[in-house]
C-alpha positions as CSV (number, residue, x, y, z in Angstrom):
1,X,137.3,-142.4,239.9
2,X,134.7,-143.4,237.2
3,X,132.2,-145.0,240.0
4,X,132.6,-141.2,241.9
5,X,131.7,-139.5,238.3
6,X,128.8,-142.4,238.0
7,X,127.8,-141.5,241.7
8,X,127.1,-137.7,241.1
9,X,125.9,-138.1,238.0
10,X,123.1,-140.6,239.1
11,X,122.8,-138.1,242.8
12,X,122.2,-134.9,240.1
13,X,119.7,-136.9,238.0
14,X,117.8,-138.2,241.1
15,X,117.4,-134.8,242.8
16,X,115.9,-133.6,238.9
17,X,113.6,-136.3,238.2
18,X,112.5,-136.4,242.0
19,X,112.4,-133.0,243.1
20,X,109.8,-132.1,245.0
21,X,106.5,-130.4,243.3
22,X,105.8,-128.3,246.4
23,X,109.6,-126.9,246.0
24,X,109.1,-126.4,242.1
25,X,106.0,-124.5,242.8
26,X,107.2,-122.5,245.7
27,X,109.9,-121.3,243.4
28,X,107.4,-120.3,240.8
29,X,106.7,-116.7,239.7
30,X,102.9,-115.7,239.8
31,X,102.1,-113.8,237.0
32,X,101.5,-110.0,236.7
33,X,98.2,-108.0,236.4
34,X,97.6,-104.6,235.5
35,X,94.5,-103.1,237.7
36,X,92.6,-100.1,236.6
37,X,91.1,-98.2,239.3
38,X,88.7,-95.6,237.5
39,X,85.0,-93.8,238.1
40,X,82.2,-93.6,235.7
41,X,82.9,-90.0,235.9
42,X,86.0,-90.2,235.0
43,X,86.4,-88.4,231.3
44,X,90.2,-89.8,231.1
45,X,89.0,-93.1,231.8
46,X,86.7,-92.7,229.0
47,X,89.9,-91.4,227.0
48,X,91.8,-94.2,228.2
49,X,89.2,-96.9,227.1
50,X,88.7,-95.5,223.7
51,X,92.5,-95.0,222.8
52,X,93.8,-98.5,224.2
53,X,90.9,-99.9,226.2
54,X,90.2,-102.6,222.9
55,X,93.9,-103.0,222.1
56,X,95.5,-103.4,225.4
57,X,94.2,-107.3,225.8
58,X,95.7,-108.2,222.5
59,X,99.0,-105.7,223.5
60,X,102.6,-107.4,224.8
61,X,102.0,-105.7,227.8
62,X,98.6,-107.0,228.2
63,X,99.8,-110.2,227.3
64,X,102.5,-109.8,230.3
65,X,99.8,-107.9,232.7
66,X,96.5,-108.7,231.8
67,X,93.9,-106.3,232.8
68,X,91.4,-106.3,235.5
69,X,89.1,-103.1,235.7
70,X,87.9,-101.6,239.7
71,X,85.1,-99.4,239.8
72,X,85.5,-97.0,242.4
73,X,81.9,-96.0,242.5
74,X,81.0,-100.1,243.7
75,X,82.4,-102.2,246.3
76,X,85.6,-103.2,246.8
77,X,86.5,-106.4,245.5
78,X,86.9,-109.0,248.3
79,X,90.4,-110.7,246.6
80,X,92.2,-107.3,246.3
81,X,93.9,-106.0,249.4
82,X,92.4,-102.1,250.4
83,X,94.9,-99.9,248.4
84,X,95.0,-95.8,248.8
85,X,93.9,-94.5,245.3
86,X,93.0,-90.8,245.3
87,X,93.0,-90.0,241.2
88,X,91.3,-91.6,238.3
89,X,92.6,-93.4,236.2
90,X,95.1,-95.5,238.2
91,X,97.1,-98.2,237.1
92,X,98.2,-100.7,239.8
93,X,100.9,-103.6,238.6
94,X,99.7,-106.4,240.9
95,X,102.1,-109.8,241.4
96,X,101.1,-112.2,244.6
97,X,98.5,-110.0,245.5
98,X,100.6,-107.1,246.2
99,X,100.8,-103.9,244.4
100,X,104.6,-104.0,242.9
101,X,104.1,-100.8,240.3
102,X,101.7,-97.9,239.5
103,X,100.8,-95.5,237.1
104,X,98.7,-92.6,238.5
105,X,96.6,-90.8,235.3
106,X,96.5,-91.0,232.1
107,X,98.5,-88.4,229.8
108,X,98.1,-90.4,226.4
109,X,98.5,-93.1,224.3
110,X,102.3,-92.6,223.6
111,X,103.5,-91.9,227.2
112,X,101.0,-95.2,228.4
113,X,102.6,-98.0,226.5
114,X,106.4,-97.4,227.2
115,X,105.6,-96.6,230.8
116,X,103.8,-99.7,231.2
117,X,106.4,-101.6,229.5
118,X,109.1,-100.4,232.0
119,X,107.0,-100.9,234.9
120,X,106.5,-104.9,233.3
121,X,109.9,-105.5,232.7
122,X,111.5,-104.0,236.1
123,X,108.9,-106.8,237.1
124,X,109.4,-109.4,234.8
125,X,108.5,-112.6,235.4
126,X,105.9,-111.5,238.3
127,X,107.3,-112.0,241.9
128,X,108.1,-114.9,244.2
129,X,105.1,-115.1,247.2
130,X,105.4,-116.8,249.9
């Protein structure tokens, strides 16, 4: 009986110590991003950048989503898949290059953070691609 404990024990170590890294990363989460879709014309963008535009980066939820800013007056950006956005500002939550979340407009300060928040944690951790 003690060499069958001894037996697992040494199978469960073995599979931990030499697990595949392909396996490990497959299983990984990719991380979050918040992207802001937004015109130069855009007077809530504007609102938007001067109420939490310097604050977000240093924010937990811009710790958790980090921003990325998409003019909609240039070109698309290559690595971002073509996504319908018809009002300014508009948040996108992005995980494995696929939108997961949004946030269409911008209605303040103290509606933006806790929305944001709920729209990062129904996604924490990002989601599995692959």
């Amino acid at each position: 009986m003690l060499l069958f404990r001894i037996a697992q024990f040494l199978c469960v170590l073995a599979t931990v110590l030499f697990a595949s890294p392909l396996t490990v990363l497959a299983q990984a989460k990719a991380p979050l991003q918040l992207v802001m879709f937004e015109r130069d014309d855009c007077p809530w963008c504007r609102v938007w950048h001067r109420e939490i535009g310097t604050g977000y980066p240093k924010s937990d939820e811009g710790l958790q989503a980090p921003l990325r800013r998409v003019d909609l007056d240039r070109s698309w950006p290559a690595d971002l898949p073509k996504l319908p956005i018809l009002y300014t500002p508009t948040f996108v939550l992005m995980a494995c290059n696929r939108e997961v979340a949004r946030l269409i407009g911008y209605p303040g300060a103290d509606f933006f953070y806790p929305k944001i928040a709920q729209l990062i944690a129904d996604h924490a951790g990002g989601a599995a691609c692959g």
